[in-house]
mmCIF file of the N, C-alpha and C atoms, coordinates in Angstrom:
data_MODEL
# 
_entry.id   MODEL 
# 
loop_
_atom_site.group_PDB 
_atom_site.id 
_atom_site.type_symbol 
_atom_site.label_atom_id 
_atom_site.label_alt_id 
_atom_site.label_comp_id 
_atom_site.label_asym_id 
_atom_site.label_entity_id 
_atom_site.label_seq_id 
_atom_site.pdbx_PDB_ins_code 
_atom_site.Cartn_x 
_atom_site.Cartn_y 
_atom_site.Cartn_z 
_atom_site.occupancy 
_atom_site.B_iso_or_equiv 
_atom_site.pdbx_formal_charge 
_atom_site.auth_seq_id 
_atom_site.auth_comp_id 
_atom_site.auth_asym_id 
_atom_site.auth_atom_id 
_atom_site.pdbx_PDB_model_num 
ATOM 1   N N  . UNK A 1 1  ? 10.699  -57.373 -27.729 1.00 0.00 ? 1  UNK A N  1 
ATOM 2   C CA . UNK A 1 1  ? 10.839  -56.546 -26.550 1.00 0.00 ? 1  UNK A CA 1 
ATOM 3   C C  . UNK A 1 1  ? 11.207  -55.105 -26.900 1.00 0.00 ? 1  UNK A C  1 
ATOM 4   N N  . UNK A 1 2  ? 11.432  -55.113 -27.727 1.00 0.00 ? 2  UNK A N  1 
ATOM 5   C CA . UNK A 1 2  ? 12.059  -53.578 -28.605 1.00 0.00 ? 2  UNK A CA 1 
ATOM 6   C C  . UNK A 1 2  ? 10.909  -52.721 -28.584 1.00 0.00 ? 2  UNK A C  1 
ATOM 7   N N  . UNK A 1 3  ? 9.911   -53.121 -28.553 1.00 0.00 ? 3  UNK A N  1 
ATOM 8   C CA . UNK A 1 3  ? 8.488   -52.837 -28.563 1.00 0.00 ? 3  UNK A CA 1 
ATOM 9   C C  . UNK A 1 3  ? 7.884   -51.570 -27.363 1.00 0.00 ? 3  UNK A C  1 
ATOM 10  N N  . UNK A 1 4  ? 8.386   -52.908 -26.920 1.00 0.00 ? 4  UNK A N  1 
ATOM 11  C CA . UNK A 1 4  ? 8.033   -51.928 -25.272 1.00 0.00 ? 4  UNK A CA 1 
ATOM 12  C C  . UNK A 1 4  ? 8.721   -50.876 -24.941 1.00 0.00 ? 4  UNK A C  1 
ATOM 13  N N  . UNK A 1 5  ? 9.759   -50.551 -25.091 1.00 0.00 ? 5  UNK A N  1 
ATOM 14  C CA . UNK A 1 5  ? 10.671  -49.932 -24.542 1.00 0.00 ? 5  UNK A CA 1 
ATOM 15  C C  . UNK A 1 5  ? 10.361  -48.110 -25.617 1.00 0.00 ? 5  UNK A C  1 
ATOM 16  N N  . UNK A 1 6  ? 9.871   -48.289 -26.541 1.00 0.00 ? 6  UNK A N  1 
ATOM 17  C CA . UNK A 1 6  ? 9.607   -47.062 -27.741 1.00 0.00 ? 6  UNK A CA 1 
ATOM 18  C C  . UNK A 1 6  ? 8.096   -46.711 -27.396 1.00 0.00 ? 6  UNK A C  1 
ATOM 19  N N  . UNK A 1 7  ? 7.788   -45.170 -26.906 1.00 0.00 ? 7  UNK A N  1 
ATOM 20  C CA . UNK A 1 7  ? 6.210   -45.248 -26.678 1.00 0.00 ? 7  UNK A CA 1 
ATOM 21  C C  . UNK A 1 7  ? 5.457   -44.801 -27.498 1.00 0.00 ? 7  UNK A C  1 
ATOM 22  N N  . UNK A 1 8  ? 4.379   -45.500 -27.121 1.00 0.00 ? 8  UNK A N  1 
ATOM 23  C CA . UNK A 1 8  ? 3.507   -45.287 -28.587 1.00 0.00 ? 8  UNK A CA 1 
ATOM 24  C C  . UNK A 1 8  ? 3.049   -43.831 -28.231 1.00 0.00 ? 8  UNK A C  1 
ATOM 25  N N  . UNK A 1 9  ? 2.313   -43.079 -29.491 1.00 0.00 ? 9  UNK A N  1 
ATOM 26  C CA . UNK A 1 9  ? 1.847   -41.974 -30.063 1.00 0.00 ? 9  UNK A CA 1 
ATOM 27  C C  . UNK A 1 9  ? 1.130   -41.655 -28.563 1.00 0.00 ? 9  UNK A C  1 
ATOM 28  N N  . UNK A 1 10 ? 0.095   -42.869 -28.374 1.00 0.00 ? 10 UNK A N  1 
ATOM 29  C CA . UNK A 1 10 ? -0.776  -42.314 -26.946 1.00 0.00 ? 10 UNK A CA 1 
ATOM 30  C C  . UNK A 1 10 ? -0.404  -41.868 -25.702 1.00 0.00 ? 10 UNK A C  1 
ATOM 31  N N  . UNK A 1 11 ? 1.072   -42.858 -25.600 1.00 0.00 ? 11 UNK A N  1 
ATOM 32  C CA . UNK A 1 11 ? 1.618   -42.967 -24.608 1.00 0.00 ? 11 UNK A CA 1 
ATOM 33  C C  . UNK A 1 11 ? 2.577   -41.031 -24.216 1.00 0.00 ? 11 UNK A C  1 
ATOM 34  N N  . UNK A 1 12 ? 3.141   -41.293 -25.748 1.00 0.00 ? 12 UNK A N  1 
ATOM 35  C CA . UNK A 1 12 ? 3.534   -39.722 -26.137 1.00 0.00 ? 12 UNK A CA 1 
ATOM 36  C C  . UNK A 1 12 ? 2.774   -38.435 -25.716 1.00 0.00 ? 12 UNK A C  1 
ATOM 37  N N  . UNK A 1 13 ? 1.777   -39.217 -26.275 1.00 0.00 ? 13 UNK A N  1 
ATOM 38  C CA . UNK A 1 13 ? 0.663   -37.672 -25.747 1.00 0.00 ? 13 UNK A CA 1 
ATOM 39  C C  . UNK A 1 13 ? -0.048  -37.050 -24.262 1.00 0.00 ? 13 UNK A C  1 
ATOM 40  N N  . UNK A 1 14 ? -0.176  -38.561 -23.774 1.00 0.00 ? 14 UNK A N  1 
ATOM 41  C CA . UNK A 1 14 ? -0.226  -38.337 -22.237 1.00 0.00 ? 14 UNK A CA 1 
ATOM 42  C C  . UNK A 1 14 ? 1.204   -37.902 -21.505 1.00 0.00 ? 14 UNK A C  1 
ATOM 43  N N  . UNK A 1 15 ? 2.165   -38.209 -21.830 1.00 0.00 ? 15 UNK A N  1 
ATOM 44  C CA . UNK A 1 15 ? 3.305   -37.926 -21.509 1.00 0.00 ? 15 UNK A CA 1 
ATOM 45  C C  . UNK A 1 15 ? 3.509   -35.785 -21.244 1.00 0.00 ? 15 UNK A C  1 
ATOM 46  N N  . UNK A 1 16 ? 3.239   -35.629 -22.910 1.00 0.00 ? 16 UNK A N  1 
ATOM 47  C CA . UNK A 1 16 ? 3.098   -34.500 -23.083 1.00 0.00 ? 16 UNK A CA 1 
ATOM 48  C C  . UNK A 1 16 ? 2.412   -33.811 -22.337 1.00 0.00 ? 16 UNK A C  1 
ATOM 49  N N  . UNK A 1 17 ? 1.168   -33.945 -22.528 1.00 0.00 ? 17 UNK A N  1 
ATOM 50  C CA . UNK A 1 17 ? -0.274  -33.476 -21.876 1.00 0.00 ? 17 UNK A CA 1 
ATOM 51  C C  . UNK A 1 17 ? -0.107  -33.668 -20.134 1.00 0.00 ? 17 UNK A C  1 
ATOM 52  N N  . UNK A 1 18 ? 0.520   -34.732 -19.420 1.00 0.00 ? 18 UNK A N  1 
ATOM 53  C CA . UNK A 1 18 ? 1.212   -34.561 -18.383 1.00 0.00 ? 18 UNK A CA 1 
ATOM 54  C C  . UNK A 1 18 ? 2.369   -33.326 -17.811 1.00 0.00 ? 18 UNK A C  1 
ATOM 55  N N  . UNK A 1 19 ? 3.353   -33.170 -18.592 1.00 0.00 ? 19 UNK A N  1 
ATOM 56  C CA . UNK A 1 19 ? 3.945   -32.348 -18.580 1.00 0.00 ? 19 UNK A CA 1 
ATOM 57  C C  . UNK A 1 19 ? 3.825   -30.733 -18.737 1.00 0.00 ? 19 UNK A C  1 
ATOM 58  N N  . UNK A 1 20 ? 2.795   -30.397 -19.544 1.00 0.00 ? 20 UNK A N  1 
ATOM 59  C CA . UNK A 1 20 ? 2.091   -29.275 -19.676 1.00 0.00 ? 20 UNK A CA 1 
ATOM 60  C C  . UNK A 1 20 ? 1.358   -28.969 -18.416 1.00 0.00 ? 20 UNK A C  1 
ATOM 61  N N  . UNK A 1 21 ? 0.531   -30.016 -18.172 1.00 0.00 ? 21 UNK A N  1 
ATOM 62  C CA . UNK A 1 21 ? -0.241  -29.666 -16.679 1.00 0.00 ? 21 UNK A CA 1 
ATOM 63  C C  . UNK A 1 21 ? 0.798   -29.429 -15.355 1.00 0.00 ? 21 UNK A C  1 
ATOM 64  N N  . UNK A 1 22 ? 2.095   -30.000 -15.868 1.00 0.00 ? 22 UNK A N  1 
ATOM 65  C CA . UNK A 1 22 ? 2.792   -29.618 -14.236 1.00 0.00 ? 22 UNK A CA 1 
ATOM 66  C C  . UNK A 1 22 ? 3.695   -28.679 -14.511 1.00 0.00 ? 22 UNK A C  1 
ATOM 67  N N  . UNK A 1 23 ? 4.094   -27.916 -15.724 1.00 0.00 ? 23 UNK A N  1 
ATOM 68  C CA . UNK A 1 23 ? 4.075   -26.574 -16.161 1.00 0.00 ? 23 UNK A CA 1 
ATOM 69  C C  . UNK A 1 23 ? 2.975   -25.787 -15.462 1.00 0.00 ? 23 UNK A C  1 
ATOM 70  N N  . UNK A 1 24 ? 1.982   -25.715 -15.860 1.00 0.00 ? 24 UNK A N  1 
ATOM 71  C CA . UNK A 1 24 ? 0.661   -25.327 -15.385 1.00 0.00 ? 24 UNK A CA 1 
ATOM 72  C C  . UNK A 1 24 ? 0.422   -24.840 -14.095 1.00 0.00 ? 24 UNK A C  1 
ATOM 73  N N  . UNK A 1 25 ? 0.448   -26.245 -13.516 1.00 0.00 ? 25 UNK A N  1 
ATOM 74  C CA . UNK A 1 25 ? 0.638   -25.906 -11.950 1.00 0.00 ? 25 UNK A CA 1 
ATOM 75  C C  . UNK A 1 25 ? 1.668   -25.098 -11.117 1.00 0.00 ? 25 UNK A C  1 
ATOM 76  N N  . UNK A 1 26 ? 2.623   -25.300 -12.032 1.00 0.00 ? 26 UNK A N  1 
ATOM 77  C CA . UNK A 1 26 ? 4.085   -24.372 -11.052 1.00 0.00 ? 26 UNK A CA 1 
ATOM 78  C C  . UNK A 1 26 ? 4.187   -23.250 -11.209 1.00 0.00 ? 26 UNK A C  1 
ATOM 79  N N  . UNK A 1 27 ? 3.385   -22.427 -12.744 1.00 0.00 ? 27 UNK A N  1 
ATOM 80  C CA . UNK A 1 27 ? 3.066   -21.124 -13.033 1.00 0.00 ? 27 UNK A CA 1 
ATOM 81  C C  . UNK A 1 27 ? 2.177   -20.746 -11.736 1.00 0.00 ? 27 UNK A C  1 
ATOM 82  N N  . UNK A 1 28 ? 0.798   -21.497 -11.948 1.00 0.00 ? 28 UNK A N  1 
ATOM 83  C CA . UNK A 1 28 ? -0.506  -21.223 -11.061 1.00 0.00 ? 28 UNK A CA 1 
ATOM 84  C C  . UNK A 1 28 ? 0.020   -21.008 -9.276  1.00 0.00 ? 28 UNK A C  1 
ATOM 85  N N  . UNK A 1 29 ? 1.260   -21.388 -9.122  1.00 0.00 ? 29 UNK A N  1 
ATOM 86  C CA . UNK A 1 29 ? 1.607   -22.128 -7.380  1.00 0.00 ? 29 UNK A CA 1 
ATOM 87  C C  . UNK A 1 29 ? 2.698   -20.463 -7.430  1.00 0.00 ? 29 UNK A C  1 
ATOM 88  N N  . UNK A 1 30 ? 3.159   -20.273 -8.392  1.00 0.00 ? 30 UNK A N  1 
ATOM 89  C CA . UNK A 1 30 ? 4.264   -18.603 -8.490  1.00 0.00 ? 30 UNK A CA 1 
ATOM 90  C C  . UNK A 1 30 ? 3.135   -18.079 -8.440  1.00 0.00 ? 30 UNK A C  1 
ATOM 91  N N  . UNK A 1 31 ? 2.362   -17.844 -9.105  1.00 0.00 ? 31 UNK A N  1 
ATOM 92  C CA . UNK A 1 31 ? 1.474   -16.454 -9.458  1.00 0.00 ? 31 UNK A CA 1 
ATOM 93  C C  . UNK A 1 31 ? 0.625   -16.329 -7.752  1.00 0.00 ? 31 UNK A C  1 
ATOM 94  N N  . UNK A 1 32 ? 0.299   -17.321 -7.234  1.00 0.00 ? 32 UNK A N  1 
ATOM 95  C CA . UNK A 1 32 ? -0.885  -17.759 -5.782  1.00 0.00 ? 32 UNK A CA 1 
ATOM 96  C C  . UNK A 1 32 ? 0.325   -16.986 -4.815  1.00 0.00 ? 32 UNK A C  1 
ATOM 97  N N  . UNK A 1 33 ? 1.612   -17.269 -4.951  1.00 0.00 ? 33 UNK A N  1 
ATOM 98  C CA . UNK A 1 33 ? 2.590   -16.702 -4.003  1.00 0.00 ? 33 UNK A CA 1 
ATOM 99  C C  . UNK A 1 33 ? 2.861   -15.389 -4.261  1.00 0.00 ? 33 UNK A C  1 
ATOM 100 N N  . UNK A 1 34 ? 3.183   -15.038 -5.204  1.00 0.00 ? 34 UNK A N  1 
ATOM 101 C CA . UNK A 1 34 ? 2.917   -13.500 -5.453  1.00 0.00 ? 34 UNK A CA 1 
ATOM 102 C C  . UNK A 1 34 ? 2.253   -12.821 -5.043  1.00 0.00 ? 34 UNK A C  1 
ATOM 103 N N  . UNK A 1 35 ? 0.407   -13.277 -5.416  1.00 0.00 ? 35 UNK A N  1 
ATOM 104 C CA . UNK A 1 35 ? -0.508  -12.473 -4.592  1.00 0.00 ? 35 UNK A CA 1 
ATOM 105 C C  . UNK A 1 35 ? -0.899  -12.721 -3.249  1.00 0.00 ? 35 UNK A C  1 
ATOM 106 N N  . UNK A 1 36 ? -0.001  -13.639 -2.888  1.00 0.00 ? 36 UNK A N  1 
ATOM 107 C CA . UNK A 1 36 ? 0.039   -13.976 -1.609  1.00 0.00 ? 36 UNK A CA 1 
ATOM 108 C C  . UNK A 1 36 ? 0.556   -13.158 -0.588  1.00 0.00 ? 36 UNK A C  1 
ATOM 109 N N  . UNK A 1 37 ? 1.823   -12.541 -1.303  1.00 0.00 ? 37 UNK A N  1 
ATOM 110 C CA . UNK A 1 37 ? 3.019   -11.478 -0.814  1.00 0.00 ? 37 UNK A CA 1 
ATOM 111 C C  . UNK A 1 37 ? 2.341   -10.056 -0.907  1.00 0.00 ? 37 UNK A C  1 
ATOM 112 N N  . UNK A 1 38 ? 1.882   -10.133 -2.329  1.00 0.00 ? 38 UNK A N  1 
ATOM 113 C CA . UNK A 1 38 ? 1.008   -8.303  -2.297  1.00 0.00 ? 38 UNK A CA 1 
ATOM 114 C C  . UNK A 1 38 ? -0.548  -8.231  -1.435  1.00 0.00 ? 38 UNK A C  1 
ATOM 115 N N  . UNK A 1 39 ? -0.845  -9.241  -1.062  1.00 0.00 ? 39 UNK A N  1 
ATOM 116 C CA . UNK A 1 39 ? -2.216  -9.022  -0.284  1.00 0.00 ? 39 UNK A CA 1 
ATOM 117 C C  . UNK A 1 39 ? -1.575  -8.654  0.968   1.00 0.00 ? 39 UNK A C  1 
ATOM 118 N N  . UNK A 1 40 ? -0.318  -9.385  1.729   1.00 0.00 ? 40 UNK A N  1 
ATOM 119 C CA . UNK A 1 40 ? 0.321   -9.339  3.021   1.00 0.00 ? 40 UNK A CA 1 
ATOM 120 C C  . UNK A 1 40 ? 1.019   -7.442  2.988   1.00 0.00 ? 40 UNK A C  1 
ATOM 121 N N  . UNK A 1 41 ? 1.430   -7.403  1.916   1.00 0.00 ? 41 UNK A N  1 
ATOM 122 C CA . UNK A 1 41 ? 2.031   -5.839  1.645   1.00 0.00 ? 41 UNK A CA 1 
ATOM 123 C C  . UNK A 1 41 ? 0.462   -5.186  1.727   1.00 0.00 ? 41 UNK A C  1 
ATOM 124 N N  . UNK A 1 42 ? -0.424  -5.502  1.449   1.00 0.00 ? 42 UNK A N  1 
ATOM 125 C CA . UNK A 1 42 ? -1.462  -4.453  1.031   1.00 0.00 ? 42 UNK A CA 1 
ATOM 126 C C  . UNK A 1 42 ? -2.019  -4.245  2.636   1.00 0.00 ? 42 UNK A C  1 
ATOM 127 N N  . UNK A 1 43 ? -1.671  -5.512  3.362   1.00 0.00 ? 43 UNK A N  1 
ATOM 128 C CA . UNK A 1 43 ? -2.278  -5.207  4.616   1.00 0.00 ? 43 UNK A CA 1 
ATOM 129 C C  . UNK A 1 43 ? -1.760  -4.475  5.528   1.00 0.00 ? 43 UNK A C  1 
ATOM 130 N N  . UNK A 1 44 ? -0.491  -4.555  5.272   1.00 0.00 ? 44 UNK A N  1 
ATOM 131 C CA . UNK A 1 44 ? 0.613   -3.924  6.355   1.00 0.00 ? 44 UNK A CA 1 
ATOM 132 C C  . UNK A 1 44 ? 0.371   -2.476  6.141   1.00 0.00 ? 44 UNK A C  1 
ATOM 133 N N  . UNK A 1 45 ? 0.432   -2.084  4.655   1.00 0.00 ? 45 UNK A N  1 
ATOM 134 C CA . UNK A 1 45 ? 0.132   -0.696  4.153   1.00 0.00 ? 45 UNK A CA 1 
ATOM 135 C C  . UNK A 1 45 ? -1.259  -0.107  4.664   1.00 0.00 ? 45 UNK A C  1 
ATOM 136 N N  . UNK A 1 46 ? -2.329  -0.706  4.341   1.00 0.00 ? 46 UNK A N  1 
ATOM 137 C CA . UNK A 1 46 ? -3.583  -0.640  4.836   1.00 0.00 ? 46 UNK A CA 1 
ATOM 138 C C  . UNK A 1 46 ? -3.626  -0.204  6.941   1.00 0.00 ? 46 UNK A C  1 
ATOM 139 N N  . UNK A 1 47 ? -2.844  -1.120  7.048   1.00 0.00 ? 47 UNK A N  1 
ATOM 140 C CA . UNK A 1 47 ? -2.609  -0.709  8.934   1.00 0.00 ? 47 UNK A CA 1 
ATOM 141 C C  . UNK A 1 47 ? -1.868  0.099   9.310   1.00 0.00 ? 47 UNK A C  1 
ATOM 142 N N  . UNK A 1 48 ? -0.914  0.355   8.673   1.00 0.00 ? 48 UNK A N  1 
ATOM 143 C CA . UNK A 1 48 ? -0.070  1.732   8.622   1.00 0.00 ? 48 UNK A CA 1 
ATOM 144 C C  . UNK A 1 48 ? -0.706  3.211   8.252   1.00 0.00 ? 48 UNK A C  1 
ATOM 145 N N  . UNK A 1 49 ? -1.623  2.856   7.328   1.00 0.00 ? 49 UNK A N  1 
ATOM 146 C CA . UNK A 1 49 ? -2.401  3.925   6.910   1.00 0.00 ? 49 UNK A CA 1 
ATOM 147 C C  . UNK A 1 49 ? -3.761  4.074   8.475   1.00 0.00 ? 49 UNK A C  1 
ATOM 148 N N  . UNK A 1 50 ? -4.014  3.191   8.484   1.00 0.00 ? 50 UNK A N  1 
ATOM 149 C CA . UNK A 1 50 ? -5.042  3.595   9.520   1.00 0.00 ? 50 UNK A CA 1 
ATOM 150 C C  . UNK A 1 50 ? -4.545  4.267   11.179  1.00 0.00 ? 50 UNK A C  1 
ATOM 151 N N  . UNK A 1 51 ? -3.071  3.325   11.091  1.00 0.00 ? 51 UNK A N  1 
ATOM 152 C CA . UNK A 1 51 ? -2.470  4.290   12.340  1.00 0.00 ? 51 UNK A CA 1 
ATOM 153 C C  . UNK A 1 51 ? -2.126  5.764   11.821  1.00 0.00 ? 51 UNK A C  1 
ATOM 154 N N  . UNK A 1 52 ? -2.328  6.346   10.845  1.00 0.00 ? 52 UNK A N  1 
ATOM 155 C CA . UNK A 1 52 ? -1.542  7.680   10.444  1.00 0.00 ? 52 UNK A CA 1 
ATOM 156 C C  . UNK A 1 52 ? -2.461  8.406   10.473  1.00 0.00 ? 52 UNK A C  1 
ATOM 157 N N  . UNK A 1 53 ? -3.986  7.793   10.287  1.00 0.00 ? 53 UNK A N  1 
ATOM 158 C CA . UNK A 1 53 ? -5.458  8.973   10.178  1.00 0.00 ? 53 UNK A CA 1 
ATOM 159 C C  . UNK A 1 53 ? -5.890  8.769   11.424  1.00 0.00 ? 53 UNK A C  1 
ATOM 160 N N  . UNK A 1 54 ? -5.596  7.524   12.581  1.00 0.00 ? 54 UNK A N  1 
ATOM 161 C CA . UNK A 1 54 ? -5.866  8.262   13.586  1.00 0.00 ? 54 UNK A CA 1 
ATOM 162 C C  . UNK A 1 54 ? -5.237  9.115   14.347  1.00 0.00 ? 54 UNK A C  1 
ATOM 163 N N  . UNK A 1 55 ? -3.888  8.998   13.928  1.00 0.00 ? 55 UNK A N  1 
ATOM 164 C CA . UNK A 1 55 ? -3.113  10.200  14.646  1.00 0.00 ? 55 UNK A CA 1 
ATOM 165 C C  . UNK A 1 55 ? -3.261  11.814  14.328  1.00 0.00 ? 55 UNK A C  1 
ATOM 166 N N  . UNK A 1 56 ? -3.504  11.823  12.738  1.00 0.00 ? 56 UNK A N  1 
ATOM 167 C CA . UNK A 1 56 ? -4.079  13.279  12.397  1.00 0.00 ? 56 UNK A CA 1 
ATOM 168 C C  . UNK A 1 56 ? -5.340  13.339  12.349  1.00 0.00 ? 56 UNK A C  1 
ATOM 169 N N  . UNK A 1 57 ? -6.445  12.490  12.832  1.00 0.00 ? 57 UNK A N  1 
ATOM 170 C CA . UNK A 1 57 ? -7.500  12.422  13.362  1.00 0.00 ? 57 UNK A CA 1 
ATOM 171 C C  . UNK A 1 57 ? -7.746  13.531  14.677  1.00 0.00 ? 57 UNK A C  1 
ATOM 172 N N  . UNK A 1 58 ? -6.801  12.509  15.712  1.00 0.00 ? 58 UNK A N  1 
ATOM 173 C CA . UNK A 1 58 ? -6.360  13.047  16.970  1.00 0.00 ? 58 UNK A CA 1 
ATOM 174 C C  . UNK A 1 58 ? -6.104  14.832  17.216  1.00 0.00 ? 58 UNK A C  1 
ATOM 175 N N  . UNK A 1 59 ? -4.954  14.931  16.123  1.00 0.00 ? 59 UNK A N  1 
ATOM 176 C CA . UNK A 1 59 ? -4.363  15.660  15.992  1.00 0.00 ? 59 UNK A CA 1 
ATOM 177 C C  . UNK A 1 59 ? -5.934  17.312  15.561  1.00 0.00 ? 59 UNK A C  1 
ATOM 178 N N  . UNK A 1 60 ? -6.315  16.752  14.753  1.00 0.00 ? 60 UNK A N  1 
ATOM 179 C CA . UNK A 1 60 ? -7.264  18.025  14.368  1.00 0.00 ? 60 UNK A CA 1 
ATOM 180 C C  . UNK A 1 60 ? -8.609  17.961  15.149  1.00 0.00 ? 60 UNK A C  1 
ATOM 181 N N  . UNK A 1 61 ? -8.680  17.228  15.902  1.00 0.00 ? 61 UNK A N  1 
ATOM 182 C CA . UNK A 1 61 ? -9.111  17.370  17.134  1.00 0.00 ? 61 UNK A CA 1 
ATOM 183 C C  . UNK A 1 61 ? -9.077  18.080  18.177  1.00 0.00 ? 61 UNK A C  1 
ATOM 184 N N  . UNK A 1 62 ? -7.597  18.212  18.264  1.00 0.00 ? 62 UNK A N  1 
ATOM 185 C CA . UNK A 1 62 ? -7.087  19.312  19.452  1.00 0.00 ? 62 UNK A CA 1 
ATOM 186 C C  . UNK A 1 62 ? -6.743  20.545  18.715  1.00 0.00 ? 62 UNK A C  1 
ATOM 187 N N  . UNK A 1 63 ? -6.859  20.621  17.551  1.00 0.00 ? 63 UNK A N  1 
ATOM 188 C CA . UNK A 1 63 ? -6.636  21.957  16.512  1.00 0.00 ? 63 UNK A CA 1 
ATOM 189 C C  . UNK A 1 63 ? -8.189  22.789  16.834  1.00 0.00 ? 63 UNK A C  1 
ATOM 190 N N  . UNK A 1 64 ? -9.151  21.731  16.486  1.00 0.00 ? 64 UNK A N  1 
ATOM 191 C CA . UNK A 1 64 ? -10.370 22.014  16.756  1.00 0.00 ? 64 UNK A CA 1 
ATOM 192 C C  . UNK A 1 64 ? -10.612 22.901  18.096  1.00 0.00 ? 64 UNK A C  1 
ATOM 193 N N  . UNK A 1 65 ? -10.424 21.839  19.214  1.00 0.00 ? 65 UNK A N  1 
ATOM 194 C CA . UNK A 1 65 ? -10.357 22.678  20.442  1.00 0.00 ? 65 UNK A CA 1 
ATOM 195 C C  . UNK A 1 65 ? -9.518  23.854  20.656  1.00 0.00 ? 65 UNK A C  1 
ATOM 196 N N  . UNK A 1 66 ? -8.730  23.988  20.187  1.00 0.00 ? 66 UNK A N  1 
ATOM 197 C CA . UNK A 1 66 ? -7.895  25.056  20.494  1.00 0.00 ? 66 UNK A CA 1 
ATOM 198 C C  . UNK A 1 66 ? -8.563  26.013  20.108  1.00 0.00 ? 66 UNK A C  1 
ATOM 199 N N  . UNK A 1 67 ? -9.085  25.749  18.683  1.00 0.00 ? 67 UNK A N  1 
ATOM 200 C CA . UNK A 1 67 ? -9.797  27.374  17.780  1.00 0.00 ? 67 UNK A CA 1 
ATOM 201 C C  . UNK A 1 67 ? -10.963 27.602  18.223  1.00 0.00 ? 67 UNK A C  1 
ATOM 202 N N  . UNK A 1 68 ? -11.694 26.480  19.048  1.00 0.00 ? 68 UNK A N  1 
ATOM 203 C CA . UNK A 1 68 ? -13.236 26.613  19.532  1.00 0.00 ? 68 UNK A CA 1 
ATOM 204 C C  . UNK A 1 68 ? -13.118 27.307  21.195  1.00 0.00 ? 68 UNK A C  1 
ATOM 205 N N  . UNK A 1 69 ? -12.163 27.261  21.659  1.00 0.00 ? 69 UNK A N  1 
ATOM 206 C CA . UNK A 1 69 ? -11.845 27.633  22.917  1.00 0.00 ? 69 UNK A CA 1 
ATOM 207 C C  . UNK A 1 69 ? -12.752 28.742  23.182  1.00 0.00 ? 69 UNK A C  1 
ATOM 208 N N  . UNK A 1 70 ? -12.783 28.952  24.551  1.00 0.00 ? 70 UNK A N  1 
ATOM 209 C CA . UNK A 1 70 ? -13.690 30.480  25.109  1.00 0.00 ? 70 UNK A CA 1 
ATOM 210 C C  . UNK A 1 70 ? -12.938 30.983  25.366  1.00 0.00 ? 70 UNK A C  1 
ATOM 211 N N  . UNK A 1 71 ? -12.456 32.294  24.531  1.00 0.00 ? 71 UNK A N  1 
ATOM 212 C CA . UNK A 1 71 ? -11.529 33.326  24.314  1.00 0.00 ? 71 UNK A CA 1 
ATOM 213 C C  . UNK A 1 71 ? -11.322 34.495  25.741  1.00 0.00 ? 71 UNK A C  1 
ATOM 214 N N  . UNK A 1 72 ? -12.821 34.182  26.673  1.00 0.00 ? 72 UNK A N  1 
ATOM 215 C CA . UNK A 1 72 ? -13.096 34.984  27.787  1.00 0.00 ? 72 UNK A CA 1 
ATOM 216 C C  . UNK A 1 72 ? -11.769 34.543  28.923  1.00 0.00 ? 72 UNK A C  1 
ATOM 217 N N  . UNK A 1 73 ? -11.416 33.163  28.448  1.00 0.00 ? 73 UNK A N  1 
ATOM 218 C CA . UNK A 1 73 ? -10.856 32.106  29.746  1.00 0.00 ? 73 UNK A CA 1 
ATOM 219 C C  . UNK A 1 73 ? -9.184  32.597  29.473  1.00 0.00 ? 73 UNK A C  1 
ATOM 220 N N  . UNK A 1 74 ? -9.086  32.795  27.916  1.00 0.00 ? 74 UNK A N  1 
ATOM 221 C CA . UNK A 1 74 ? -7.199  33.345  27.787  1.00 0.00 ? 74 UNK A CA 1 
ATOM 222 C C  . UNK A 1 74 ? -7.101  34.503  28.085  1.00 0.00 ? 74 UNK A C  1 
ATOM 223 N N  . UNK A 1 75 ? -5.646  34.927  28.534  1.00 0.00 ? 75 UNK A N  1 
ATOM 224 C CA . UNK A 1 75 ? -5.368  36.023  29.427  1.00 0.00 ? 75 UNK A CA 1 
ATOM 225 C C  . UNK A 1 75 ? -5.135  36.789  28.071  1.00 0.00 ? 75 UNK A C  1 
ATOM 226 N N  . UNK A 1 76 ? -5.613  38.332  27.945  1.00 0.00 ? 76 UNK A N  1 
ATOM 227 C CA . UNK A 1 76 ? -5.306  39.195  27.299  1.00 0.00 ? 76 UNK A CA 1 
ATOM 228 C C  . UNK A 1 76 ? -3.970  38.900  26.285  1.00 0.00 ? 76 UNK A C  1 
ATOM 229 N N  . UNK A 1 77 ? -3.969  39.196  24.819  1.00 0.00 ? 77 UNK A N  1 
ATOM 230 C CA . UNK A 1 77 ? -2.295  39.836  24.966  1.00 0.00 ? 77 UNK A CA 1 
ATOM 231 C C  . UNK A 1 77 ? -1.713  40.544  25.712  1.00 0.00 ? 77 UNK A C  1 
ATOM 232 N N  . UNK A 1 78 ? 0.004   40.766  25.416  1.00 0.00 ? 78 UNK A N  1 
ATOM 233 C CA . UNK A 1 78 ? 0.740   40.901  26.567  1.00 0.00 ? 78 UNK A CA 1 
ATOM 234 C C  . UNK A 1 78 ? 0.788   43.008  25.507  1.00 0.00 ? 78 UNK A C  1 
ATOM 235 N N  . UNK A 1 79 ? -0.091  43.190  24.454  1.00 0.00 ? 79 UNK A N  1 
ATOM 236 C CA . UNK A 1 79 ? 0.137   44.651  24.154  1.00 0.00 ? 79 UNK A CA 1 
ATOM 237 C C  . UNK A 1 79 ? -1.521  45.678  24.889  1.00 0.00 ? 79 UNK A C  1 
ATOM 238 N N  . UNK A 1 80 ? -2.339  44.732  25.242  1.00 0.00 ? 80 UNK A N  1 
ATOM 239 C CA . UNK A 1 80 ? -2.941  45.511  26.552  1.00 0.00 ? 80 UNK A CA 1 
ATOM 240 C C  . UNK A 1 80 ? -3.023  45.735  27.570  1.00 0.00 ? 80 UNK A C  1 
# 
């Protein structure tokens, strides 16, 4: 019975070769969460950025109009 209880070489190696793979996996399952976290950051950044170009979008828009204005329609300066 002494036998059983000591594992053989094969038994060893699957053992091993088991253990490596669930090493493996718990690296592969950190690294998936990581880029899990920077894709969620990349999006937030990404939507933040798009609210900021339409606001200076907006913004040089009415810069636009202002400088395109018909100069006939503003009242004189106040030195003529």
């Amino acid at each position: 019975m002494q036998h059983d209880l000591i594992p053989s070489a094969r038994e060893k190696a699957l053992e091993d070769r088991l253990i490596e793979l669930e090493m493996r996996v718990s690296f592969q399952e950190q690294a998936l969460a990581e880029l899990s976290d920077a894709l969620a950051d990349a999006r937030i950044e990404g939507a933040r950025n798009t609210d900021v170009l339409r606001v200076l979008l907006e913004d040089l828009g009415k810069v636009r109009s202002a400088l395109n204005a018909d100069s006939a329609s503003e009242p004189p300066p106040p030195h003529y």
